[in-house]
Phi, psi and omega in degrees: 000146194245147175247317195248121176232186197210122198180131193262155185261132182287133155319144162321344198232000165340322183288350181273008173310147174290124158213153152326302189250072175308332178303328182274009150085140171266161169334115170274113194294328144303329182275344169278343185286337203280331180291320187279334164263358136318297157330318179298316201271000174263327146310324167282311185312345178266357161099058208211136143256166204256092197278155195220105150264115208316157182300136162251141216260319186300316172258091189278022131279005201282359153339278221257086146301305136041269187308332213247324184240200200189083183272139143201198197316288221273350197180164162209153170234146191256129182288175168224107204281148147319313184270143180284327180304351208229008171291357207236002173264011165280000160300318189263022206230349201295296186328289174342273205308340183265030181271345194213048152209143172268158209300320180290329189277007209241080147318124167222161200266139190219158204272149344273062187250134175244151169189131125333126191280323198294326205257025181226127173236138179252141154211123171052211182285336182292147137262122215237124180235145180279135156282107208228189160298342180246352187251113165249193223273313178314317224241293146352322174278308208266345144297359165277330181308295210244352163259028188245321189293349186231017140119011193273171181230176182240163207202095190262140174238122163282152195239101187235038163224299193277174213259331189212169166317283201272012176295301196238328163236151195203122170303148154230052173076166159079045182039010185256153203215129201241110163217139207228157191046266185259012167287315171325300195241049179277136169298337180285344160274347188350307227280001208257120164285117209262137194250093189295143206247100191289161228278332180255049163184054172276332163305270196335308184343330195282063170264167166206139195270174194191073198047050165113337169277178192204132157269160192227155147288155161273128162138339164293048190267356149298291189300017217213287172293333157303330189268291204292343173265351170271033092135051183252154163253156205251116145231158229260088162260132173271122188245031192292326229272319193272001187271298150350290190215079164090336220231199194196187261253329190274346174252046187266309093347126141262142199247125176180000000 
């Protein structure tokens, strides 16, 4: 069960974010602000409380808090993301993680090692991390490294479509796994019972559970009605402003 979550109020320059998909128009920076406190407000409902952290104006990704740590019981780690324009953005985030964690409990990924929060899903004690354009095998080692010391185990997933991990699959507890594309017939999911996400709701895979609730993006009603025959309760946030340039529902927050 998670107590805690964490989450930056998106910068004025949000529309300077990095994407993939330039056809959907960059962001409006008022409708990201109204989504992002909507998003707050989906999360308290799940009985979490909310550290609510100021915009850094230098970086218009730093919304997708995610990227920058890696929380759990026992330990955390501060990332060193792959993209460059985003590297500078774990400075600011080190004050936060040491409000809940003590200094010793504080890991961090050094150059030349890279890693990302989006490319890392934890179940249960294992973390499964993507080999990706923003994760490598180096950044990956010293987080086996160094969450291997406090009994968790690790797990590299090669990535050869999506931009993260968690882009196309996401645990939502109950052994069940919300997964799309090159995920479907990954051997490292075998043992997981997959809730398939069809290629035209792919973007929605991206849920996140939250102490027995499942948030959804809106807009997504195959994954919507798929979570919910799996006996969950759901709720429905619109992240279209955050979509604009990359991101989704799991890198607005770390969760712990």
């Amino acid at each position: 069960m998670f107590k805690h979550t964490i989450v930056r109020t998106p910068c004025s320059k949000v529309y300077d974010g990095i994407t993939s998909a330039p056809e959907l128009g960059q962001p409006i920076y008022e409708l990201a602000l109204e989504q992002h406190a909507k998003y707050i407000e989906a999360l308290k409902a799940t009985g979490v409380d909310v550290l609510v952290l100021p915009p850094i104006e230098a970086y218009p990704d730093s919304c997708f808090v995610e990227d920058a740590a890696v929380l759990a019981e026992k330990c955390a780690i501060i990332t060193n993301p792959g993209a460059g324009t985003r590297n500078g953005e774990t400075a600011y985030i080190i004050d936060a993680i040491k409000q809940f964690y003590a200094d010793d409990q504080i890991g961090y990924i050094k150059a030349p090692g890279t890693l990302e929060g989006g490319d890392v899903m934890k179940v249960g004690d294992t973390f499964y991390i993507g080999v990706s354009a923003r994760t490598n095998e180096e950044g990956i080692k010293q987080f086996a490294d160094f969450f291997g010391s406090y009994g968790y185990t690790v797990k590299a997933v090669i990535l050869n479509e999506v931009l993260h991990l968690k882009t196309g699959v996401n645990y939502i507890e109950n052994n069940k796994m919300l997964v799309s594309g090159e995920f479907i017939d990954k051997p490292e999911f075998a043992e997981y019972e997959k809730i398939i996400v069809p290629e035209e709701e792919a973007y929605g895979a991206n849920c996140i559970w939250m102490n027995g609730t499942v948030i959804v993006p809106l807009g997504y009603e195959a994954v919507k009605k798929a979570v919910e025959d799996s006996g969950y309760p759901v709720i429905v946030v619109d992240t279209s402003e955050f979509r604009k340039i990359d991101g989704g529902l799991s890198c607005l927050s770390l969760r712990f």
